[in-house]
N, CA, C and O atoms as a GROMACS GRO file, in nm:
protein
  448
    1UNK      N    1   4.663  -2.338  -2.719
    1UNK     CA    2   4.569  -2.234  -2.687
    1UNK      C    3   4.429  -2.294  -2.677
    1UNK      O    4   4.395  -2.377  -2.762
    2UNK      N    5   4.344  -2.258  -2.577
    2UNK     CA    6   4.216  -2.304  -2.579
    2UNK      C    7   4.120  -2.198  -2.589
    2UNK      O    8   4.111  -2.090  -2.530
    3UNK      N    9   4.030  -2.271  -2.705
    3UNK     CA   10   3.939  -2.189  -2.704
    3UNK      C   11   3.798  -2.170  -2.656
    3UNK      O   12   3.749  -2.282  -2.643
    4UNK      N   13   3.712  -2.078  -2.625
    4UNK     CA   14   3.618  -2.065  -2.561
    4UNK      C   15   3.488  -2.055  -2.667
    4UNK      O   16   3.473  -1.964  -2.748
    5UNK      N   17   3.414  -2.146  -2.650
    5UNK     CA   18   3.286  -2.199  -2.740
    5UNK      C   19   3.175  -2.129  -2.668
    5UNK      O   20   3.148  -2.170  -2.555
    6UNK      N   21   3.078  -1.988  -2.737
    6UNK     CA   22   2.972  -1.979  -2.593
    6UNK      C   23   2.859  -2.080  -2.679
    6UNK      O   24   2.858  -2.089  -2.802
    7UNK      N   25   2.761  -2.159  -2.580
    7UNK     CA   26   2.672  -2.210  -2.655
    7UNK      C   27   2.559  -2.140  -2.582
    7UNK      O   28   2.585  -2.030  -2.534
    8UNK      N   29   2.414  -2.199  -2.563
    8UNK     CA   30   2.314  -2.112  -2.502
    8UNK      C   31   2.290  -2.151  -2.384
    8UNK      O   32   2.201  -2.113  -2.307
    9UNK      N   33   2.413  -2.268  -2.363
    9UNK     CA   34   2.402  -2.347  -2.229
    9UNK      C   35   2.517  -2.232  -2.107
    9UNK      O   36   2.531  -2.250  -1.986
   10UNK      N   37   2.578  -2.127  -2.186
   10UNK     CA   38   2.678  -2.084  -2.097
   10UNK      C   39   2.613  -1.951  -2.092
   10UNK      O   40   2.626  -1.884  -1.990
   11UNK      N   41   2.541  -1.905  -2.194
   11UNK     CA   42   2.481  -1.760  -2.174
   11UNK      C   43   2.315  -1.729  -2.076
   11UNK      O   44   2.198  -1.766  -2.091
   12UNK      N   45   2.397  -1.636  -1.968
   12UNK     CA   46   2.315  -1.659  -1.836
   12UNK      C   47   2.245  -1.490  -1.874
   12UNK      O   48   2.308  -1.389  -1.908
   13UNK      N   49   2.100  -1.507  -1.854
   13UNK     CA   50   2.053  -1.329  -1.867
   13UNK      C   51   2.104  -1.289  -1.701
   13UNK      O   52   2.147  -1.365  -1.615
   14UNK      N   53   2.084  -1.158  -1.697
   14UNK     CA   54   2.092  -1.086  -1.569
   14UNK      C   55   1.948  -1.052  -1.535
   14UNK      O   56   1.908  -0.994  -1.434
   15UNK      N   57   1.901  -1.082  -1.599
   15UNK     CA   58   1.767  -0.986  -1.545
   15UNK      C   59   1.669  -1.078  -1.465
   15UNK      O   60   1.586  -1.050  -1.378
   16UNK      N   61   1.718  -1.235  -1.543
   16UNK     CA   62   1.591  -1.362  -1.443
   16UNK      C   63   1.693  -1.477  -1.370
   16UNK      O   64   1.656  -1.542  -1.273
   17UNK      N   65   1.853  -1.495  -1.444
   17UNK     CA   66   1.949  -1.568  -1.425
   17UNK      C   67   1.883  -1.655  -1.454
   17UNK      O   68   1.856  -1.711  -1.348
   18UNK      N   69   1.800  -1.747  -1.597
   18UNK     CA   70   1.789  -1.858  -1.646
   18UNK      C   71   1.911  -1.833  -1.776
   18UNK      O   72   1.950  -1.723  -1.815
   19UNK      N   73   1.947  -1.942  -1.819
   19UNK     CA   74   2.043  -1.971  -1.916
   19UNK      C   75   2.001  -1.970  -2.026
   19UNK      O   76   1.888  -2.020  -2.031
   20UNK      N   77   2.067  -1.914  -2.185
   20UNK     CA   78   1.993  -1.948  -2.307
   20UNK      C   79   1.965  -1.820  -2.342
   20UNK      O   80   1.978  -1.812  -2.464
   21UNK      N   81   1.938  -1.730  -2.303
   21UNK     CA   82   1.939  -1.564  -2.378
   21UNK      C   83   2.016  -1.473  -2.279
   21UNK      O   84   2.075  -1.498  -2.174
   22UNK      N   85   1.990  -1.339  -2.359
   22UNK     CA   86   2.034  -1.213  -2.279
   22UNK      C   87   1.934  -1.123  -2.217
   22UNK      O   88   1.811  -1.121  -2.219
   23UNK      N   89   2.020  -1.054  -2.164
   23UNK     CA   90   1.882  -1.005  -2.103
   23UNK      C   91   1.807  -0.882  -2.177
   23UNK      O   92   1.700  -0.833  -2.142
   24UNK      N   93   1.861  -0.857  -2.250
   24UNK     CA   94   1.759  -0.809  -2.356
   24UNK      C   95   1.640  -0.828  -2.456
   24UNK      O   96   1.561  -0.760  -2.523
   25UNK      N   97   1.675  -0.971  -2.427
   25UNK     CA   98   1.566  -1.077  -2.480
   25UNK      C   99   1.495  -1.123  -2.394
   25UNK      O  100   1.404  -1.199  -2.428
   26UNK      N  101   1.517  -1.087  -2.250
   26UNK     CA  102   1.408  -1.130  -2.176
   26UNK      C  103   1.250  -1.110  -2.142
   26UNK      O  104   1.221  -1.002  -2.089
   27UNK      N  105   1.146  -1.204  -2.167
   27UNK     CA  106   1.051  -1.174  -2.102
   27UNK      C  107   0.974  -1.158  -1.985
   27UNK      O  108   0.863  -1.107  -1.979
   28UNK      N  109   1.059  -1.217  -1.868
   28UNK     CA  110   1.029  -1.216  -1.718
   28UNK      C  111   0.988  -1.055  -1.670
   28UNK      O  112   1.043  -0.944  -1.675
   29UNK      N  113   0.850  -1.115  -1.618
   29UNK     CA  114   0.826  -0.970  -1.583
   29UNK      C  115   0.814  -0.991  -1.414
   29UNK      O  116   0.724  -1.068  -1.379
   30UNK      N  117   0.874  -0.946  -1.335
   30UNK     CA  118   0.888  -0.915  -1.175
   30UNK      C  119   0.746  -0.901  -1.121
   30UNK      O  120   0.658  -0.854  -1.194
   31UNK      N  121   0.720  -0.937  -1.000
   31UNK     CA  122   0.622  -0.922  -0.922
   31UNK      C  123   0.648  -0.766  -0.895
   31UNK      O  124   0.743  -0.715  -0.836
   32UNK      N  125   0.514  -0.692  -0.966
   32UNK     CA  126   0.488  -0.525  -0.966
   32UNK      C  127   0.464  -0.538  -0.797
   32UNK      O  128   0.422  -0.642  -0.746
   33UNK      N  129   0.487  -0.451  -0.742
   33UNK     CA  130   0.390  -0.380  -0.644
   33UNK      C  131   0.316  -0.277  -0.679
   33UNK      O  132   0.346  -0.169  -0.730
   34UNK      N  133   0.158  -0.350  -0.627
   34UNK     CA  134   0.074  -0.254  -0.661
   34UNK      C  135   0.012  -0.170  -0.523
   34UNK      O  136   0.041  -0.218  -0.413
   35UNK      N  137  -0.043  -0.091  -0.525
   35UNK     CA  138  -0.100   0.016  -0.373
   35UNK      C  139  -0.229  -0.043  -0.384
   35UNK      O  140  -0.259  -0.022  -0.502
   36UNK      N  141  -0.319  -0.102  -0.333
   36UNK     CA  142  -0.442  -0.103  -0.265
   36UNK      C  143  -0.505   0.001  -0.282
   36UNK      O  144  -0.611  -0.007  -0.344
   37UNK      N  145  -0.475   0.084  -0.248
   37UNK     CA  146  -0.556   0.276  -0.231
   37UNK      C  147  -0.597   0.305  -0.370
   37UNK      O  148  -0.710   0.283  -0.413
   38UNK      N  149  -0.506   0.353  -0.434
   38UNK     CA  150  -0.501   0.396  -0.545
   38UNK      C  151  -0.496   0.308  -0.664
   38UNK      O  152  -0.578   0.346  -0.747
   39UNK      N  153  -0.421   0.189  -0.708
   39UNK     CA  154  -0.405   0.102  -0.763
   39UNK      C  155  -0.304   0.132  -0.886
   39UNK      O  156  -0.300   0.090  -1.002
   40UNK      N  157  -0.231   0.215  -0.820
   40UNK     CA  158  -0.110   0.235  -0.932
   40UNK      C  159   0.004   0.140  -0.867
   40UNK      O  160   0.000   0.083  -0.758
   41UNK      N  161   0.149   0.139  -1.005
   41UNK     CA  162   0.239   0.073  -0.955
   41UNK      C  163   0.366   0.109  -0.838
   41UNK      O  164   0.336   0.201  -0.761
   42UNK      N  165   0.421   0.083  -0.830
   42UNK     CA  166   0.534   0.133  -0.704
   42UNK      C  167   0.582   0.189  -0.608
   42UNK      O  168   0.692   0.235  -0.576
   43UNK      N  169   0.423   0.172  -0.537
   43UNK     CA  170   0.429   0.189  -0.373
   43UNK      C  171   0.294   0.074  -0.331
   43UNK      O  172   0.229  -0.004  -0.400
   44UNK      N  173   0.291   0.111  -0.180
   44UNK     CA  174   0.201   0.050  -0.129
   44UNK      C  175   0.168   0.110  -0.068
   44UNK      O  176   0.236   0.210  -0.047
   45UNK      N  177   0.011   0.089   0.020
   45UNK     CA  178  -0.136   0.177   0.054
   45UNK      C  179  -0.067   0.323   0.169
   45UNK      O  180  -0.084   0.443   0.189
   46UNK      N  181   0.002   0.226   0.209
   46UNK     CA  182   0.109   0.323   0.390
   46UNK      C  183   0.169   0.437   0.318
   46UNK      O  184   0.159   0.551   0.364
   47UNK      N  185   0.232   0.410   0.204
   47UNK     CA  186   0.307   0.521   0.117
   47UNK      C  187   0.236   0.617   0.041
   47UNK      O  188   0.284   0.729   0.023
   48UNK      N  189   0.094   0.572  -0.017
   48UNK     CA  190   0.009   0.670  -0.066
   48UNK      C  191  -0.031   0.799  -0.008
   48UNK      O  192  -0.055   0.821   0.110
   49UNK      N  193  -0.040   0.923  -0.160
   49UNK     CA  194  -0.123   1.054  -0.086
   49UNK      C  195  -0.197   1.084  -0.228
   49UNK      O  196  -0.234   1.199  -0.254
   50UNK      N  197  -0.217   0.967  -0.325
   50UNK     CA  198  -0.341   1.028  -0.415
   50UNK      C  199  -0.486   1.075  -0.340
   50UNK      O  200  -0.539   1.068  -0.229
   51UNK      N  201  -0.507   1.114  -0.438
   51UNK     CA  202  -0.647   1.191  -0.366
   51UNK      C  203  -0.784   1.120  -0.503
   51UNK      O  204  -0.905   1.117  -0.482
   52UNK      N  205  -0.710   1.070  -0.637
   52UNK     CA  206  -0.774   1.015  -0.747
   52UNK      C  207  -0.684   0.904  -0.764
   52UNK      O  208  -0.562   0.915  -0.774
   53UNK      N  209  -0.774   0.760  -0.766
   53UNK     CA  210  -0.733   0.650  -0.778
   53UNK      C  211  -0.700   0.649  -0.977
   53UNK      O  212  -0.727   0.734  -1.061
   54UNK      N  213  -0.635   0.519  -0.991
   54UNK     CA  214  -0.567   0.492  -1.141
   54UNK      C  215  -0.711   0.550  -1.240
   54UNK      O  216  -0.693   0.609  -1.346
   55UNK      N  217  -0.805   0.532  -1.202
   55UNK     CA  218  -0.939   0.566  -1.355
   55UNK      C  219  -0.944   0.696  -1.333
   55UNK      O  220  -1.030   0.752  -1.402
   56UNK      N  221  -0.872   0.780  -1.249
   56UNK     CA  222  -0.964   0.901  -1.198
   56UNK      C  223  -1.070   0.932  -1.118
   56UNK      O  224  -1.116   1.046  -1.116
   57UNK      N  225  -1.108   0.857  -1.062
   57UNK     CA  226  -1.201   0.899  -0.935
   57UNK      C  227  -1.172   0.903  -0.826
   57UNK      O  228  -1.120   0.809  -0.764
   58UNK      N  229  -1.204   1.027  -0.775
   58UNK     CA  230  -1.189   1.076  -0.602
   58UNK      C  231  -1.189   0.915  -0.542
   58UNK      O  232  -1.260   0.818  -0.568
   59UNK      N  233  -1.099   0.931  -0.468
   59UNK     CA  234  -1.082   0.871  -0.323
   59UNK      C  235  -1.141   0.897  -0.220
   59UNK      O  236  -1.146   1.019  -0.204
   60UNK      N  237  -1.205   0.824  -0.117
   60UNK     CA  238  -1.244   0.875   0.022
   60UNK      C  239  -1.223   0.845   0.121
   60UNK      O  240  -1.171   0.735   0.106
   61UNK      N  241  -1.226   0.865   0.217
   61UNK     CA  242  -1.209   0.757   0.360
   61UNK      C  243  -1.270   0.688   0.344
   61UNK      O  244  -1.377   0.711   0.286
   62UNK      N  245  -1.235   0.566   0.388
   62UNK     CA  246  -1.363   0.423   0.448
   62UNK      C  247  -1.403   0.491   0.558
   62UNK      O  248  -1.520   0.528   0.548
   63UNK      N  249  -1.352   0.519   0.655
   63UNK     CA  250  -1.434   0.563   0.754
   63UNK      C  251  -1.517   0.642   0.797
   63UNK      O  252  -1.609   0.610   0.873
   64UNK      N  253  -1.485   0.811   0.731
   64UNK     CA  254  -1.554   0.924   0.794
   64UNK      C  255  -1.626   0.963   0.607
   64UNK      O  256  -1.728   1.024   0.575
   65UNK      N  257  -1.559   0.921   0.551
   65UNK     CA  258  -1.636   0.972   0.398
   65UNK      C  259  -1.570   1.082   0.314
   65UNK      O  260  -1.610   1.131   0.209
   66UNK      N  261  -1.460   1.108   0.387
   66UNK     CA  262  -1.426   1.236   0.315
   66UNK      C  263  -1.283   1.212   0.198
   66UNK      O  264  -1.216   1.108   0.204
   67UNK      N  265  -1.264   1.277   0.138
   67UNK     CA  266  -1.116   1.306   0.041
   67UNK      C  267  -1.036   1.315   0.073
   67UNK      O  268  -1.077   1.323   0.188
   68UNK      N  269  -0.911   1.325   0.086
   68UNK     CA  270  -0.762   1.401   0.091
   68UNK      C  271  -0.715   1.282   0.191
   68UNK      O  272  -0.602   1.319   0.222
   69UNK      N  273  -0.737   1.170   0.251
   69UNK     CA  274  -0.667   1.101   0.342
   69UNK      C  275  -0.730   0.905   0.362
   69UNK      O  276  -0.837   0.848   0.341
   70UNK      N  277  -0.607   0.866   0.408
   70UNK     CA  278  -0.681   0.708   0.395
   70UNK      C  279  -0.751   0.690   0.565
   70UNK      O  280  -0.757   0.787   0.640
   71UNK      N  281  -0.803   0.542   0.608
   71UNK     CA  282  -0.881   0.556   0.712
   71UNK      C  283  -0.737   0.577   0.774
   71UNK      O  284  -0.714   0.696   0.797
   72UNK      N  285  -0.660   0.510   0.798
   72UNK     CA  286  -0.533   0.461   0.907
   72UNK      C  287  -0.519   0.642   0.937
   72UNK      O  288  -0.493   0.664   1.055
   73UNK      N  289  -0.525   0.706   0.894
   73UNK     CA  290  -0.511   0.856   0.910
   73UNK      C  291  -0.602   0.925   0.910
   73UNK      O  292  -0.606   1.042   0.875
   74UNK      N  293  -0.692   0.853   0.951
   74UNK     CA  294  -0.845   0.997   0.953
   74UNK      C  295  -0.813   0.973   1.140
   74UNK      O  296  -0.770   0.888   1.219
   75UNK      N  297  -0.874   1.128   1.135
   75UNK     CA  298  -0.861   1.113   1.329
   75UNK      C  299  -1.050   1.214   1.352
   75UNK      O  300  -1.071   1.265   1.462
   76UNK      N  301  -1.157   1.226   1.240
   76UNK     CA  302  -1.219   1.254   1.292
   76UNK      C  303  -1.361   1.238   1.369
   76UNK      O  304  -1.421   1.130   1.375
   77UNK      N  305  -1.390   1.319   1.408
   77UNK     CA  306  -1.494   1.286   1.543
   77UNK      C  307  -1.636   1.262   1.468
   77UNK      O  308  -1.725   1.195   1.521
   78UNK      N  309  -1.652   1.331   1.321
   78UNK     CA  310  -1.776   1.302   1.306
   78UNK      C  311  -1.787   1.299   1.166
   78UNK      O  312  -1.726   1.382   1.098
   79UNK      N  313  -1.870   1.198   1.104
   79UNK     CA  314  -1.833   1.153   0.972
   79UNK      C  315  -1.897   1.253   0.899
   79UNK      O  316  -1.921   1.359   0.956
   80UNK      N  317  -1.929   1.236   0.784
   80UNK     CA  318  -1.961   1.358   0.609
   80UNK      C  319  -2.134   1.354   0.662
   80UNK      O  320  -2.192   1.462   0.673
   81UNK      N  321  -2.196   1.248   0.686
   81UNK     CA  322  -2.310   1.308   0.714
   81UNK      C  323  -2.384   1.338   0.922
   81UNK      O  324  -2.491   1.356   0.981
   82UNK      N  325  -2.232   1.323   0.950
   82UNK     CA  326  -2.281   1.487   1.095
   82UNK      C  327  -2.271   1.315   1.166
   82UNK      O  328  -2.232   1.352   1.277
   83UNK      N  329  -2.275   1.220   1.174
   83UNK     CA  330  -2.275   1.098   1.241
   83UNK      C  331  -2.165   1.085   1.332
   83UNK      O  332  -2.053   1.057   1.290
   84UNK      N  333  -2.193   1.108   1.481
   84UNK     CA  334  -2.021   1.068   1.588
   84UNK      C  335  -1.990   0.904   1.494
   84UNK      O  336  -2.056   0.821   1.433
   85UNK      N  337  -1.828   0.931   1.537
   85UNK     CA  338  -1.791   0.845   1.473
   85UNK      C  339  -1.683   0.773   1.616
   85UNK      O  340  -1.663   0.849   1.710
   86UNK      N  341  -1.631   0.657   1.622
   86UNK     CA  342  -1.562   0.604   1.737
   86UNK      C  343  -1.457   0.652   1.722
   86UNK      O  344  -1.437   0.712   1.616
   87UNK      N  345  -1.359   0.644   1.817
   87UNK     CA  346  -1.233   0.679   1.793
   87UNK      C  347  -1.120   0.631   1.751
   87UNK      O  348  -1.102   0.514   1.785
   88UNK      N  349  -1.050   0.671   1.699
   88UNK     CA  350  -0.985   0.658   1.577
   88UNK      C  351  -0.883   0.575   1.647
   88UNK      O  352  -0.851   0.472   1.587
   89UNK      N  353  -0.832   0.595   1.746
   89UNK     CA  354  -0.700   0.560   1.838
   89UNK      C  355  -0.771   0.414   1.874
   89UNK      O  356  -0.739   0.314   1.810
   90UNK      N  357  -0.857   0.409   1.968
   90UNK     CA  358  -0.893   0.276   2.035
   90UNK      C  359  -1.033   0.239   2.013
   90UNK      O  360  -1.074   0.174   2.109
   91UNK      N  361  -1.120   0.255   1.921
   91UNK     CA  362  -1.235   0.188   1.846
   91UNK      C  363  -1.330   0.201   1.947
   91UNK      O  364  -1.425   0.122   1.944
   92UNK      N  365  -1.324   0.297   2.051
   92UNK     CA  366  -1.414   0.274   2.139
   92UNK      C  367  -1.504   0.438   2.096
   92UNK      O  368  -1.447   0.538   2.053
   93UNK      N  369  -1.633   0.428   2.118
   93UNK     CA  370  -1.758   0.489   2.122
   93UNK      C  371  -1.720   0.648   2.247
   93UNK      O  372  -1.692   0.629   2.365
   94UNK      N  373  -1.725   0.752   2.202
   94UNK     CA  374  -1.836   0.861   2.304
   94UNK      C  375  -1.695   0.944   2.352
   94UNK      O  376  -1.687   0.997   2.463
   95UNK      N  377  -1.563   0.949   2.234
   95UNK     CA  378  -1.466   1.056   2.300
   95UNK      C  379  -1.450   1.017   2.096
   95UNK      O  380  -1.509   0.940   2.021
   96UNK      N  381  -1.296   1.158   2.073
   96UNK     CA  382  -1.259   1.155   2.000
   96UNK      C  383  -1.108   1.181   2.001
   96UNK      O  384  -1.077   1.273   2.077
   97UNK      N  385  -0.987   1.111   1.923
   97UNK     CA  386  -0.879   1.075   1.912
   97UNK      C  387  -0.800   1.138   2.021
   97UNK      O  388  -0.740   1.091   2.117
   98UNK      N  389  -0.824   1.293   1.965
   98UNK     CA  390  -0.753   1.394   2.077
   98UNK      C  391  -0.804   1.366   2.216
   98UNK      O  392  -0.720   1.398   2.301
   99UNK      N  393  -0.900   1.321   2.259
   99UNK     CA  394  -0.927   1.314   2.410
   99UNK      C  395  -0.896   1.199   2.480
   99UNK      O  396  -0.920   1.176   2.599
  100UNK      N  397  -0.832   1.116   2.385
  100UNK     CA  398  -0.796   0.957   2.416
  100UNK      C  399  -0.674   0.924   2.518
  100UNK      O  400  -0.558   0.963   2.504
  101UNK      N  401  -0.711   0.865   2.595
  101UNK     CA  402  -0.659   0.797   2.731
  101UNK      C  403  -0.619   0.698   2.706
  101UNK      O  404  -0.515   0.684   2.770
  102UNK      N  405  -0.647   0.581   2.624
  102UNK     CA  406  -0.689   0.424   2.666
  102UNK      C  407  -0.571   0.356   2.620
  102UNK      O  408  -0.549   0.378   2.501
  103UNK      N  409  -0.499   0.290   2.668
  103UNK     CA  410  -0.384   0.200   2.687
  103UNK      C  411  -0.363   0.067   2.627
  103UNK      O  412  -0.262   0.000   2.607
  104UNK      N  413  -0.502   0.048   2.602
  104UNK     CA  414  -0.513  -0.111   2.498
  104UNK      C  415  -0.664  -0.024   2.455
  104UNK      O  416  -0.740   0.050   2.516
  105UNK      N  417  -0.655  -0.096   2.276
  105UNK     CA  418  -0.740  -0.071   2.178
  105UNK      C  419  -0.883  -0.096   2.235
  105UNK      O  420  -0.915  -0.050   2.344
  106UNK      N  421  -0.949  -0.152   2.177
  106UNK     CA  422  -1.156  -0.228   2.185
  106UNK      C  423  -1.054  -0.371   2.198
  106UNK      O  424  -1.054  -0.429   2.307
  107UNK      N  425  -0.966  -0.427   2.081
  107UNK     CA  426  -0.971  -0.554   2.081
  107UNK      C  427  -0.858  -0.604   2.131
  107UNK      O  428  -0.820  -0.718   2.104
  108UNK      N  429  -0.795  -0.523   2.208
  108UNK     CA  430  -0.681  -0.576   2.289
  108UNK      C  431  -0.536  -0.543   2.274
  108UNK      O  432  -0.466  -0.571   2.371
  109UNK      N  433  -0.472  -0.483   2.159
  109UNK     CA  434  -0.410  -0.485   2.130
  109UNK      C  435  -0.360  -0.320   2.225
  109UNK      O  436  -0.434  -0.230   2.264
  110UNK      N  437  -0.203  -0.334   2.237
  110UNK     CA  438  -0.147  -0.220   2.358
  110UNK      C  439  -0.149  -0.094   2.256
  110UNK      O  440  -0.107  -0.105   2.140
  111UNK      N  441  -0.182  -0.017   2.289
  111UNK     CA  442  -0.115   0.106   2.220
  111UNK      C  443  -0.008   0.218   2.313
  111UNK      O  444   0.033   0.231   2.428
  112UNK      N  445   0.005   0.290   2.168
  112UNK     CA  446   0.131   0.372   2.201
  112UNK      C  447   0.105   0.480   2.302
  112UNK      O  448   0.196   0.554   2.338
   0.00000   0.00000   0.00000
């Protein structure tokens, strides 16, 4: 009959697959994803709809100034203090999203 010896050379964790503990004893901590926007854990900025980042403070657009939305999703024509703003679709000056025509962006790139 043979018998089976575990030493710490045969005990593999599951949680990092280095040899020598379990995985209950493990300390490996995983690359978190964190959101940009908000700065909480387990999403990223595309997936966000906080409106108050991790300390509690309002969020705003970068672009137009306002709450409730990030820039990639603001579509409006005129920012928090009354200022035309370019358009949201193709970066170009003197229309706004809804009136947009243009087939390639300001910097070249095709749009939809």
């Amino acid at each position: 009959m043979i018998k089976l010896v575990r030493t710490s050379q045969t005990i593999q964790c599951f949680k990092c697959g280095n040899y020598g503990h379990y995985a209950n004893a493990c300390n490996y901590l995983p690359n978190i994803i964190q959101c940009d926007w908000c700065g909480r854990d387990s999403h990223v900025e595309d997936d966000c709809y906080a409106t108050f980042d991790i300390n509690g403070e309002m969020l705003e657009c970068a672009r137009c100034g306002r709450d409730s939305h990030v820039e990639d999703d603001c579509y409006a024509t005129f920012d928090i203090d009354g200022e035309m703003l370019d358009c949201a679709r193709c970066g170009r000056d003197s229309h706004s999203a809804d009136e947009c025509y243009a087939k390639f962006h300001i910097n070249g790139q095709r749009l939809n």
